[in-house]
C-alpha positions as CSV (number, residue, x, y, z in Angstrom):
1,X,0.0,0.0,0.0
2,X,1.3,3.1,-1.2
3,X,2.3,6.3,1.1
4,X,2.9,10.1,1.4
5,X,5.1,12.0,3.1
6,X,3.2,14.8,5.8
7,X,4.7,16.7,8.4
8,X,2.6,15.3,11.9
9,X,3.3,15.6,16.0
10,X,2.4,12.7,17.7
11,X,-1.2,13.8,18.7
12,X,-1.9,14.6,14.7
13,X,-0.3,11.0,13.8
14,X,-2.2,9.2,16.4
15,X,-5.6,10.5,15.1
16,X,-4.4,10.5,11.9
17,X,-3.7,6.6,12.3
18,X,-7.3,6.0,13.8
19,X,-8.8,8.0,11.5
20,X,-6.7,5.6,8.5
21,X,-7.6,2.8,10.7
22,X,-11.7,3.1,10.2
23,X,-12.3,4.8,13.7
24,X,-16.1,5.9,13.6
25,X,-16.2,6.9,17.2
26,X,-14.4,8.8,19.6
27,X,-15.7,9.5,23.4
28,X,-13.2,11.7,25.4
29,X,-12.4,14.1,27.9
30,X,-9.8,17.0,27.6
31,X,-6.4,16.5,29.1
32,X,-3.0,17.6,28.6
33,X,-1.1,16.9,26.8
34,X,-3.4,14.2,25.0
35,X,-6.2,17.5,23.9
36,X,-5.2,17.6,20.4
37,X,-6.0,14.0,19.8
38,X,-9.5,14.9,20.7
39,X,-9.6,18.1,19.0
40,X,-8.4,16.9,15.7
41,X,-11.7,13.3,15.9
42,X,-14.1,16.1,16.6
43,X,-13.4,18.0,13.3
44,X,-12.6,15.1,11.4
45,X,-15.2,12.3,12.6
46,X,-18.5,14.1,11.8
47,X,-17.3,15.0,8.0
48,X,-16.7,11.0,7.9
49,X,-20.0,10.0,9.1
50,X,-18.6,9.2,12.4
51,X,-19.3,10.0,16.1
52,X,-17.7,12.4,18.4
53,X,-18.9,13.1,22.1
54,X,-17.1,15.2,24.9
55,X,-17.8,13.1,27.9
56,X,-18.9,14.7,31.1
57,X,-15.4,12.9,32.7
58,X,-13.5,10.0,31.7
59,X,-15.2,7.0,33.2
60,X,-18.2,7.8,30.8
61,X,-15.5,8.0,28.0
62,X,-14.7,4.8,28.3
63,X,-18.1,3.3,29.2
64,X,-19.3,5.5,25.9
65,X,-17.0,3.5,23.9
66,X,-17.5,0.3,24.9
67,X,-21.2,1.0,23.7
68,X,-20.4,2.4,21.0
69,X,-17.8,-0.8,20.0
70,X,-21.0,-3.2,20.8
71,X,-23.3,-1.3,18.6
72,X,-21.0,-1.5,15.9
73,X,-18.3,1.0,16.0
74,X,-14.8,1.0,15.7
75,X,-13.6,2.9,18.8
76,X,-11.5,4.7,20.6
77,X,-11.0,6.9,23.4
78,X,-7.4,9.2,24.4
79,X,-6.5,10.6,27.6
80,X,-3.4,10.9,30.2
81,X,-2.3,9.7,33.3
82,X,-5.3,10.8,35.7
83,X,-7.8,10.2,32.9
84,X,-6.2,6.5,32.5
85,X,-7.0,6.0,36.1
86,X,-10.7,6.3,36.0
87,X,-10.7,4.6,33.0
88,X,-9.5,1.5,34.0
89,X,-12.9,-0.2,35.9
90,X,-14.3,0.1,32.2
91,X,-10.8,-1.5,30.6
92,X,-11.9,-3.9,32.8
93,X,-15.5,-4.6,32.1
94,X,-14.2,-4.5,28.7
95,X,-11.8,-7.4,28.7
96,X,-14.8,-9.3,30.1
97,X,-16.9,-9.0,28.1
98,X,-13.8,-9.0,25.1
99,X,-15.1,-5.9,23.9
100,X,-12.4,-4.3,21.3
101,X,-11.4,-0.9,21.6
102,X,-8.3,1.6,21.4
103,X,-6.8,3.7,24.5
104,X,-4.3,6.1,23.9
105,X,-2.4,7.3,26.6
106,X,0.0,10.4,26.2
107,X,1.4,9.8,29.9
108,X,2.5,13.0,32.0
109,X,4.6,13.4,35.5
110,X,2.3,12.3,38.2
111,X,1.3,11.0,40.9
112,X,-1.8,13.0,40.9
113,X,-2.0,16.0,38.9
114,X,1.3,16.4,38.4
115,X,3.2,18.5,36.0
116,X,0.3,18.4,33.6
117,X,2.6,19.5,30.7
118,X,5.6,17.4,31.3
119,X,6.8,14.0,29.9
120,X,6.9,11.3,31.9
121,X,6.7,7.1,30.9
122,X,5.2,6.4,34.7
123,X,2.0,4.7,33.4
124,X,3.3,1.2,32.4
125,X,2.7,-0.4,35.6
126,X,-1.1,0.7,35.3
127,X,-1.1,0.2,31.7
128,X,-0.6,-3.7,32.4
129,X,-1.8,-4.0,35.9
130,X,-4.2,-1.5,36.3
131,X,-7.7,-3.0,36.4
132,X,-8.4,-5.7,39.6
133,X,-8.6,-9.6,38.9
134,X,-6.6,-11.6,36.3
135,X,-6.5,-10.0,33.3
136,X,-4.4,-8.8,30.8
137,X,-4.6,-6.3,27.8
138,X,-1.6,-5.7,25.0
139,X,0.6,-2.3,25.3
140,X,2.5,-1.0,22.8
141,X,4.8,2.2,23.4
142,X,5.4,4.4,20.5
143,X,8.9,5.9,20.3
144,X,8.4,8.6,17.6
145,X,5.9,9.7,15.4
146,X,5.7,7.1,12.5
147,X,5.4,4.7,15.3
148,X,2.1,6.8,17.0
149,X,0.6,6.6,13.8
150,X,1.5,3.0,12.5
151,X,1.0,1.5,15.8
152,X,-2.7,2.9,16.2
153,X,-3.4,1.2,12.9
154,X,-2.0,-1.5,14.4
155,X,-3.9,-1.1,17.6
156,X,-7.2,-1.4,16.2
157,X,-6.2,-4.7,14.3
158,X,-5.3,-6.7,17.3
159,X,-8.4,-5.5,19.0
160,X,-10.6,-6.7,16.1
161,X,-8.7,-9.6,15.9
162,X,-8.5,-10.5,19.3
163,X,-11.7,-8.7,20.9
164,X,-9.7,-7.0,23.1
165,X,-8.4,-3.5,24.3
166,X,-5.4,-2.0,23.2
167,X,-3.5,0.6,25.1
168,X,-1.0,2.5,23.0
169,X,1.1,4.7,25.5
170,X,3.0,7.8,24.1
171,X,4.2,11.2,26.3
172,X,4.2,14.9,26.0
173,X,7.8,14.6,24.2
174,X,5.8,12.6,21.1
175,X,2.9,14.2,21.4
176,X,3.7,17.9,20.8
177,X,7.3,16.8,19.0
178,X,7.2,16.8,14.9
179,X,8.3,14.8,12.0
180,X,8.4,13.5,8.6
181,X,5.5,10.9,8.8
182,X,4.6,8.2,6.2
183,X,0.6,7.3,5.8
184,X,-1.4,5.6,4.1
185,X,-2.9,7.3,1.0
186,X,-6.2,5.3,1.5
187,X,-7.9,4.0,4.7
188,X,-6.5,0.4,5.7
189,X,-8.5,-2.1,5.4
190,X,-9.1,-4.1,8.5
191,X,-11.2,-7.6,9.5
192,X,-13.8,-7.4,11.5
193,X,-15.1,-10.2,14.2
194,X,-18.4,-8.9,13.9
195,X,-20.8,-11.0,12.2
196,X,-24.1,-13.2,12.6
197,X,-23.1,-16.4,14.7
198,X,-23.5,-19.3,12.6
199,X,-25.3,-22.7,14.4
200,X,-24.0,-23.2,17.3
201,X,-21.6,-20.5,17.7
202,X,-21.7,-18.9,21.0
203,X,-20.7,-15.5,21.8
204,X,-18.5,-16.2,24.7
205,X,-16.9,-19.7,23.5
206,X,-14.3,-20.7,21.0
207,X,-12.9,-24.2,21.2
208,X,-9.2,-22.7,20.4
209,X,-8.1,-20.4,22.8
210,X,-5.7,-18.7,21.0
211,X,-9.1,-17.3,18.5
212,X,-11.5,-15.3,20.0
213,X,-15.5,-16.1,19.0
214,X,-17.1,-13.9,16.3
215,X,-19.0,-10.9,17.8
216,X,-22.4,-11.3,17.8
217,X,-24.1,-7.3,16.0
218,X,-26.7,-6.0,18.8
219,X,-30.0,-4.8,17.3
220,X,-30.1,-7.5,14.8
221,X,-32.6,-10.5,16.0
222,X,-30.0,-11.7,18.6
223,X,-30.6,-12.3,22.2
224,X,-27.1,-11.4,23.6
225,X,-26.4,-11.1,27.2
226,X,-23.0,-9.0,27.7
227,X,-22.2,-9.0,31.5
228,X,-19.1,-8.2,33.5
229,X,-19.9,-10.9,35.9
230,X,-18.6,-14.6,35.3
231,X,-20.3,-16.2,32.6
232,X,-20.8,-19.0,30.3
233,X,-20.3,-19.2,26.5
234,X,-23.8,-18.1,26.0
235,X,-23.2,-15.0,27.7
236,X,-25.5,-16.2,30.9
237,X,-24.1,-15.3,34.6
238,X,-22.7,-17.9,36.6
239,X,-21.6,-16.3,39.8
240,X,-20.6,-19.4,42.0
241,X,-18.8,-22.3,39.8
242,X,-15.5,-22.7,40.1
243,X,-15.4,-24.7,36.6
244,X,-17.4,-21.3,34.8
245,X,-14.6,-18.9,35.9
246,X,-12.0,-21.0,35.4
247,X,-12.8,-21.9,31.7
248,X,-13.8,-18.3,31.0
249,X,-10.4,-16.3,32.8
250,X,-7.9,-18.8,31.3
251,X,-9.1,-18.5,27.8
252,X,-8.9,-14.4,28.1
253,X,-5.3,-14.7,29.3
254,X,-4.1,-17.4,26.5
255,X,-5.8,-15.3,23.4
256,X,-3.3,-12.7,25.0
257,X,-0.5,-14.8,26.0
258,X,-0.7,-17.1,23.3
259,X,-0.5,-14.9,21.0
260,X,2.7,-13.7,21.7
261,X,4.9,-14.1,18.8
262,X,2.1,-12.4,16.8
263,X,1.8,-9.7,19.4
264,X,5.6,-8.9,20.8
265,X,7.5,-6.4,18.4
266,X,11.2,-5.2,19.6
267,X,14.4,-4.5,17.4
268,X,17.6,-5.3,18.1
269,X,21.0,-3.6,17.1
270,X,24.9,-4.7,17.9
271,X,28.0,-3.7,17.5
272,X,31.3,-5.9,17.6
273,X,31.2,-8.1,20.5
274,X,29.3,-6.3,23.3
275,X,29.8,-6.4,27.0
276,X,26.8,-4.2,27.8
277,X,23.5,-2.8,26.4
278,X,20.8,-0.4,26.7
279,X,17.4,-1.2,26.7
280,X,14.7,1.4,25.6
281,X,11.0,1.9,25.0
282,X,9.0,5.1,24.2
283,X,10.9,8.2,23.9
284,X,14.0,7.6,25.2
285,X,14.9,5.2,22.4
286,X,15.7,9.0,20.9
287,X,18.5,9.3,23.3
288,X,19.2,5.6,23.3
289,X,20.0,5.5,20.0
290,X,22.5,8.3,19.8
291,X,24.4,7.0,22.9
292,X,24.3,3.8,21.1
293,X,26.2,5.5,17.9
294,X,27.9,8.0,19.7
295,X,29.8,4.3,21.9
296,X,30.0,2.4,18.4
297,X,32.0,5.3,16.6
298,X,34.6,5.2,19.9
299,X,35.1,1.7,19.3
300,X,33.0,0.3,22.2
301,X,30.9,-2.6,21.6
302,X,27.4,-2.1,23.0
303,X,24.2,-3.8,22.1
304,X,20.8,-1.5,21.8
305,X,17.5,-3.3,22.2
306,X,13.8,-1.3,21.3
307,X,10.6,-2.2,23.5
308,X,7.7,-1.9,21.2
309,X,5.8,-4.2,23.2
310,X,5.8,-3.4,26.6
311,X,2.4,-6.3,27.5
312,X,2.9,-9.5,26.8
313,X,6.3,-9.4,27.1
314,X,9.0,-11.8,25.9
315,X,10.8,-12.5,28.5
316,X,12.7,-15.6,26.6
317,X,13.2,-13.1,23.8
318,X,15.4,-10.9,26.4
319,X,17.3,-13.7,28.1
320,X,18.9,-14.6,24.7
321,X,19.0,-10.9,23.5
322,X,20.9,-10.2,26.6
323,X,22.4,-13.2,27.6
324,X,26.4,-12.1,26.4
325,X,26.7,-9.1,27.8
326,X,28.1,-8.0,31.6
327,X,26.1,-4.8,32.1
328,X,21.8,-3.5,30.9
329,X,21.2,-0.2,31.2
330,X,17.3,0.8,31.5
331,X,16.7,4.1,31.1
332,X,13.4,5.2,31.9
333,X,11.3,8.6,32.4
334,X,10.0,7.3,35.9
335,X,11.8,5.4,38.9
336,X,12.0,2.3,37.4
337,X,9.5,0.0,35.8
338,X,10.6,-1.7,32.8
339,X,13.7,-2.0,35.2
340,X,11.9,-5.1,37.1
341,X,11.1,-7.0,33.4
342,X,14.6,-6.9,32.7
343,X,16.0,-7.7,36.4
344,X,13.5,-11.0,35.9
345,X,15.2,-11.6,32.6
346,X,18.9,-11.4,33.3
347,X,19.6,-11.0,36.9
348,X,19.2,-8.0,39.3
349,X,23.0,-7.8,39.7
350,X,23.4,-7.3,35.7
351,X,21.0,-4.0,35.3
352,X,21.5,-0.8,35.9
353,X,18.9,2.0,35.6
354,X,18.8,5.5,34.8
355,X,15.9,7.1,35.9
356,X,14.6,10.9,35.4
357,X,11.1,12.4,36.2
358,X,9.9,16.3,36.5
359,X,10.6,19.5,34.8
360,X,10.1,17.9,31.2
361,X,13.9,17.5,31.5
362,X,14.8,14.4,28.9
363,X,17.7,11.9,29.9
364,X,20.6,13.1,27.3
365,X,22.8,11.0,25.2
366,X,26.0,12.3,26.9
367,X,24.1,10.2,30.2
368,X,23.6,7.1,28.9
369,X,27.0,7.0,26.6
370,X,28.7,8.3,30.0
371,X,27.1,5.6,32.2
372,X,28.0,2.7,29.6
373,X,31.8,4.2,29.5
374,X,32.0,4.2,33.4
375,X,31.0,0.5,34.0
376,X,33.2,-0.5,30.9
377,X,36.1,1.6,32.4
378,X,36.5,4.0,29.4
């Protein structure tokens, strides 16, 4: 499929990307710095024959589009870190009931409000673990702008394909940065699960685990119950059995989980033989990668590994990618929480992270490339 060149921020690719995607509705609330994603569905959507609504407050956002995705829409909703949080009771109901949808999150320094203008990456924890109960959703984590937009196409495939939510995290420093971007010159075309069930199809059942069962269209002759509670491939509530919830929990974690080598997405660069390595996700692959060349053209080998997917993770994936070298440093725009993934993968003793939150003050090049040169004694 052929492209064009454009000129986008992160917001403007993002929508941009759902808009390319097939996104017919869009429920939100205004929040820095995610505003402009809104801003831009509520000109465009309306000239498409789509839906946009300015929610009263987040939790109807996300309870709007999960509505919205069972009446037939393709949907999606954007917000930052305090919005996220009151979404996720509804991120919840929606992997019950494997409703798909889209959640951007442009995250921002918290806790609380924050620095409501300021880049931060301290949303992955609640990006994977946010809701209650076992579940889990996939996360991807733009680095630049041609990944906000190709990775919101590709956020509304796997939740067609998969009935599922996506979360697609980004921060202030994609958001509102620019760049050469490449898009589609016509709307992708993308599968849909939702179709009349054929004899004997249930909407809550599927015999292989790793394929979700058609989605059943409301408000065409079907009598569809779509509950939160536990329930049974028909859809019916079954509150008490051990053998219902069971059945039902396990197969929402393995259409995640076994789905992993269709759903994890990292790259991987080396130079020479290297005794250490940086490992980056989101916007500090920016910095990553020029500490990365800036080591190579002194002659160091170093090893730089990308995060694209932050949920499921593969954690196999990093013990081999990091298995021959001494030293892993993590740097993150939070405390540390990538950090823990890696410790799990290689060893506590062998990582080393560089943290940096506040101010909208970036972790530099000179940082990482100084760190690497200090445990390598250059």
């Amino acid at each position: 499929m052929s492209r064009v060149k454009t000129l986008l921020s992160g917001n403007e690719a993002v929508a941009r990307g759902a808009l390319d995607a097939g996104c017919s509705f869009y429920a939100g609330y205004p929040i820095s710095p995610s505003s402009e994603i809104m801003h831009i569905m509520a000109r465009e959507l309306p000239k498409r024959g789509g839906v946009f609504i300015q929610a009263e407050d987040e939790l109807a956002a996300i309870n709007m589009v999960i509505g919205a995705s069972w009446a037939g829409a393709r949907a999606m909703t954007a917000t930052s870190g305090p919005g996220f949080s009151l979404m996720q009771e509804g991120l919840g109901y929606a992997v019950m009931t494997e409703t798909p949808l889209v959640v951007v999150d442009v995250m921002r320094v918290g806790p609380a409000t924050g620095q409501a203008t300021k880049p931060s990456q301290g949303d992955v924890m609640q990006a994977r673990w946010g809701r209650h109960g076992d579940q889990y959703i996939p996360v991807f984590a733009a680095s630049n702008q041609q990944e906000a937009y190709d990775l919101t196409i590709r956020a509304f495939m796997i939740a067609e394909e998969l009935r599922t939510p996506v979360i697609l995290l980004t921060d202030e420093f994609i958001a509102h940065g620019k760049s050469v971007v490449l898009v589609h010159r016509n709307p992708v075309e993308i599968p849909s699960r939702r179709r009349r069930l054929e004899p004997g199809e249930l909407p809550f059942h599927s015999e292989n685990p790793l394929t979700p069962p058609p989605m059943p269209p409301l408000g065409e002759g079907f009598n569809v119950l779509v509950t939160g509670s536990t329930h049974d491939g028909r859809g019916m509530r079954d509150t008490s059995s051990f053998e219902v919830h069971w059945k039902l929990v396990t197969r929402l974690k393995e259409k995640i989980w076994g789905n992993l080598d269709r759903l994890f997405i990292a790259e991987l660069w080396e130079h020479g033989e290297p005794r250490i390595a940086i490992l980056c996700y989101g916007s500090t692959c920016w910095s990553a990668r020029e500490a990365y060349r800036r080591l190579a053209g002194e002659g160091f080998s170093v090893k730089l590994v990308k995060l694209v997917t932050l949920w499921p993770l593969d954690y196999a994936f990093l013990r081999r990618a990091l298995s021959n070298v001494d030293y892993v440093i993590v740097p993150e725009l939070n405390l540390g929480q990538v950090y823990f993934d890696v410790a799990i993968a290689v060893g506590l003793e062998r990582v080393v992270p560089l943290n940096k939150v506040g101010g909208g003050i970036p972790i530099y090049p000179s940082e990482i490339a100084g760190l690497a040169m200090k445990l390598l004694g250059g």
